[in-house]
Residue, then its C-alpha position, 0 to 999 in steps of 0.5 A: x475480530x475476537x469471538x466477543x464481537x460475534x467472529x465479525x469480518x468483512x471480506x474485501x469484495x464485500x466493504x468495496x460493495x458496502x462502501x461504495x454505496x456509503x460513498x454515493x450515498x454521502x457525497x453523490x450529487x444526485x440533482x448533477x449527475x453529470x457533475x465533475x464531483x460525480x465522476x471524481x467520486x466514481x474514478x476514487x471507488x473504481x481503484x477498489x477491483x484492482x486491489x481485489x485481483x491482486x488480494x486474490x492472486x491475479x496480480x497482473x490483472x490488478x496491477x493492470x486495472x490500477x493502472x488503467x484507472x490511475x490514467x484516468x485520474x491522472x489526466x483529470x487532476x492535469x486538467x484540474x489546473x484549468x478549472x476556473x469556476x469551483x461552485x461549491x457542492x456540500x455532503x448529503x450529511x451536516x457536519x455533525x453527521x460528518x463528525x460522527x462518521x468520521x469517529x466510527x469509521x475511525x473506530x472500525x479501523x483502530x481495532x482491525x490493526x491489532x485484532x486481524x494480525x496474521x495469528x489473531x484473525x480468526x480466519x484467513x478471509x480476515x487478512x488484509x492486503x498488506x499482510x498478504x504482501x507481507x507473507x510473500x516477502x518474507x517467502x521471498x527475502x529477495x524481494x524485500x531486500x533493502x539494497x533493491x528498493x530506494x529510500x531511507x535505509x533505516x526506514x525501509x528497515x522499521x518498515x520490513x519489521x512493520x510488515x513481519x509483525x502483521x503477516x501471517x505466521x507459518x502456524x496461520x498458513x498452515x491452520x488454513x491450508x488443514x482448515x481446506x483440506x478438512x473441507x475440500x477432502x482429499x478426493x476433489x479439487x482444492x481452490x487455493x489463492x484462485x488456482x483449482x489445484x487437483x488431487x492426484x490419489x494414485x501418486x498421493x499427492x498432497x494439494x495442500x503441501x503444493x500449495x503452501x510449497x507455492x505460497x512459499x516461493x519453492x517451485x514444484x514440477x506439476x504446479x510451477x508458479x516461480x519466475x522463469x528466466x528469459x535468459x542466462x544470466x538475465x536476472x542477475x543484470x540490474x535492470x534488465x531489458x528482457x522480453x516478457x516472462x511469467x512471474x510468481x502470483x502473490x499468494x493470497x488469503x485463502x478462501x476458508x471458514x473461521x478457524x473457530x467454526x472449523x474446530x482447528x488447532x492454534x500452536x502453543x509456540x507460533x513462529x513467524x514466516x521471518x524466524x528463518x523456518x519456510x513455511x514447508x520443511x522439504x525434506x517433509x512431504x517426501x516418501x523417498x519415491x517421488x511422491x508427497x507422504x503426509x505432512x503433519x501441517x498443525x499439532x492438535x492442541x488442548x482447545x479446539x477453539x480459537x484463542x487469540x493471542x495479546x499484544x506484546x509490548x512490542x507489538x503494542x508501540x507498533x500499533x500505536x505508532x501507526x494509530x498515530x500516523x494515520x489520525x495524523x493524515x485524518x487530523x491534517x485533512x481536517x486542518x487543511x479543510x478549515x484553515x485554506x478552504x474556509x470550512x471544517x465541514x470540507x475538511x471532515x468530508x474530506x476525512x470521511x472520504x478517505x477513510x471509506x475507501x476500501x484501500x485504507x481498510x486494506x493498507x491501514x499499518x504500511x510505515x512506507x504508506x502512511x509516513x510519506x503521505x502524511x508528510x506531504x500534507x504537512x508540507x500542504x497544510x504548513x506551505x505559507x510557511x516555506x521553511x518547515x514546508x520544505x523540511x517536511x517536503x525534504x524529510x517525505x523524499x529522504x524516507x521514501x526517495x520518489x517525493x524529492x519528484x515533487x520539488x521542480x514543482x513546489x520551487x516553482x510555487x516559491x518562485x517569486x517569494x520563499x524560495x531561500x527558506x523553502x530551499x533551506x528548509x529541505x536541504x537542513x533536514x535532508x543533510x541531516x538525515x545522511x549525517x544520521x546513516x553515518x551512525x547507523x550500521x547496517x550490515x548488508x549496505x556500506x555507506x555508500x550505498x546506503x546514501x545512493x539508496x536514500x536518493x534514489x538507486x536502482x529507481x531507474x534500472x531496477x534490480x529488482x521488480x515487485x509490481x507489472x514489471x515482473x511481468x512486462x517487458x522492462x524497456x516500456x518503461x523508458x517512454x513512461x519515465x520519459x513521459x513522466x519527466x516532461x511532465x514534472x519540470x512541464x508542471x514547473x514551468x507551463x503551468x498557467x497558474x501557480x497557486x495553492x489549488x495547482x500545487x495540491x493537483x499537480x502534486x497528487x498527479x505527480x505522486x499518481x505517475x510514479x506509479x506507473x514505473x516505480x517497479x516496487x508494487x507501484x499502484x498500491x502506494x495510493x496513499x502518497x496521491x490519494x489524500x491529494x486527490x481526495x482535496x482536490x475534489x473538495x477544494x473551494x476556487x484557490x486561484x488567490x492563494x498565490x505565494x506572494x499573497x500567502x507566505x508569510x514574511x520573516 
């Protein structure tokens, strides 16, 4: 944040600490130790190390720990279908202090959107993650290309311009890298996103310039972290099912001190990764016999202190578009709290809960996050009336394709009354959406394409994979996807009791297992599961809001 806040920052490592003992402490049975709320609470936390590896460049090890805990979470909401006996288990704090909580965790995270963008952070420790994925798809442009990914066109667009707008410029990049250098010198090894890289001074070899070249995507022959093909052509085959290869770690945010502290340099004129620049110019850093000549990465400005840099008016609506989203997914937890569980102490528990868990901190302004997830409760909160829940319903799955998933469950809930108006509802909305792609062009997509993208190409054969995928032979998925198959038209049609508390549980838990073979950062997209989740634990018994009992006649 700016120096007139003391150049206060919080590491990753440190608020998953910080907040893990605000969690227990607030919502820990401690006279149950043994208590099913115990063990939800720990398994919400224990999501925090995977997204730590991948934040700082072990992303197979994360994306491995997410999924390993995300099993686990997925078999208790499964399970969550059987519980009959909901004793009711308050927060350690009256609603008053819960209120209060929410307000300033709420006032934490508000200000960190527009102070931590990438060239307004006074050090590269303050990125989040988002912003870090962000950098490495722009480095990539492949990797962010709309026609590989499902969903709306036009949303995965505004969602790209998000992301640019908060990633870190080339200026940002550079500052840390010079910032490393000036400390590291030359003479030792540099630790950059994880990796010692060693200095090779009888060939003046620049581990700053290799580093920014990895960080870029560009390969270099001693440090080579760029994707291997296991075969000719292999990459170019759409879902290709070939055997294990090494991929690129994503770059993360440096380990370096304030800018400020280290006295370095803000360019007058700061490009964005996405103007078309790479983040190094090649024909830079050559002297024309192999080895690396010195690379001027920051032009010495005026001030040496760190001026940060006010928002546009651009830049200002797209702050307070994802304000508004996500006060929207706290307001409608709350809302869900006091209108179907009977108590707005749950609701702002649940809120609270929420908003301290390190992923929000670290995902705070994904449109593809945030949007979907908000739908979905909507779709929750609104799910007596099954008309505008199905459009709500319908409009999270044209956005984002994988909650369109969610439907054999949701008609089976409305199976016996509001199934026409549920129907209707996501098929209005929905038509509607791929008669709006008519007027929208978009050069890289024709039509076609565009409405196979809106409903799901390249979900099952990727063109493209951006998660363990890229590093795990792609033919495992198909038992995955087999699995997870079975369990969504199982949810519909064995699940013992269809009532408001099984359709929460179910949902999240079907949200929860498109992670596990999605193939775009799957594991990250906690929020589409998470407020779910969060509802489940804190839910009263529902086993009498039936949708006979609850939807509301015309």
């Amino acid at each position: 944040m700016p120096t007139s806040l003391f150049q206060y920052e919080m590491l990753p490592t440190t608020w998953f600490y910080l907040s893990s003992l605000l969690i227990f402490a607030v919502f820990g049975r401690f006279n149950r130790v043994l208590s099913v709320r115990n063990l939800d609470v720990l398994t919400l936390v224990l999501f925090t190390p995977g997204l730590v590896y991948v934040a700082m460049g072990s992303a197979l090890q994360g994306y491995l720990w997410l999924f390993a805990v995300g099993s686990f979470l997925f078999l208790r909401l499964a399970f969550d279908a059987f519980l009959r006996r909901r004793p009711l288990m308050t927060p350690n704090m009256n609603s008053m202090g819960l209120v209060f909580s929410c307000i300033a965790a709420s006032a934490f995270m508000i200000p960190n959107l527009f102070m931590n963008r990438g060239d307004a952070c006074e050090s590269p420790r303050a990125w989040r993650l988002e912003q870090i994925l962000a950098a490495a798809d722009e480095a990539d442009p492949g990797r962010s290309r709309i026609a590989n990914w499902p969903g709306y066109p036009p949303f995965l667009q505004a969602t790209a311009d998000v992301n640019r707008f908060f990633a870190p410029s080339q200026v940002a990049w550079n500052r840390a890298v010079a910032d490393m250098r000036m400390r590291k010198q030359l003479s030792s090894d540099v630790d950059f996103f994880g990796f010692s890289i060693k200095d090779d001074s009888a060939r003046k070899k620049r581990p700053a310039a290799r580093a920014v070249r990895w960080a870029s995507g560009a390969s270099d022959d001693d440090f080579d972290f760029s994707t291997t093909s296991s075969g000719a052509g292999q990459d170019d085959l759409p879902g290709s099912f070939g055997a294990a290869r090494p991929a690129p770690v994503l770059p993360s945010a440096p380990i370096a001190p304030s800018a400020a502290e280290a006295g370095l340099f803000a360019d007058e004129n700061p490009s964005p990764i996405g103007d078309g620049e790479p983040l190094l110019d090649e024909s830079e850093g050559d002297d024309g016999n192999g080895g690396d000549a010195d690379v001027e990465f920051l032009s010495m400005g005026d001030s040496a202190s760190f001026r940060w840099q006010p928002l546009s008016q651009e830049g200002a609506l797209i702050v307070l578009c994802v304000i508004c989203l996500q006060i929207g997914v706290l307001a409608t937890m709350i809302l869900i709290g006091r209108v179907h569980f009977g108590s707005v102490q749950t609701g702002f528990a649940a809120a609270l809960l929420y908003l301290l868990l390190p992923y929000v901190n670290q995902f705070s302004a994904r449109l593809d996050h945030i949007a979907p997830a908000l739908l979905i409760l909507l779709a929750v909160l609104l799910y007596r009336r099954p008309f505008f829940s199905g459009m709500a319903l319908g409009v999270a799955g044209a956005l984002a394709f994988y909650p369109f998933l969610l439907l054999p469950l949701w008609i089976a809930f409305y199976w016996k009354k509001g199934l026409g108006r549920f129907i209707t509802g996501c098929s209005a909305v929905t038509l509607t959406l791929a008669v709006v792609l008519l007027f929208i062009r978009n050069p890289e997509l024709s039509y076609g394409d565009a409405l196979e993208s809106m409903f799901g190409n390249h979900s099952l054969l990727l063109r493209r994979s951006d998660d363990v995928w890229e590093y795990l032979p792609r033919f495992y998925r198909i038992p995955i996807i087999s699995l997870f198959g079975v369990f969504c038209f199982g949810y519909a049609l064995f699940v013992p009791q269809k009532n408001l508390a099984t359709l929460i549980s179910c949902s999240a838990a079907l949200m929860l297992g498109v992670q596990f073979w999605m193939g775009r950062q799957g594991g990250l997209y906690m929020a589409w599961y998470l407020p779910l989740a969060i509802l489940t634990a804190f839910r009263p018994n529902l086993s009498d809001r039936t949708a006979i009992s609850s939807v509301v006649d015309f």
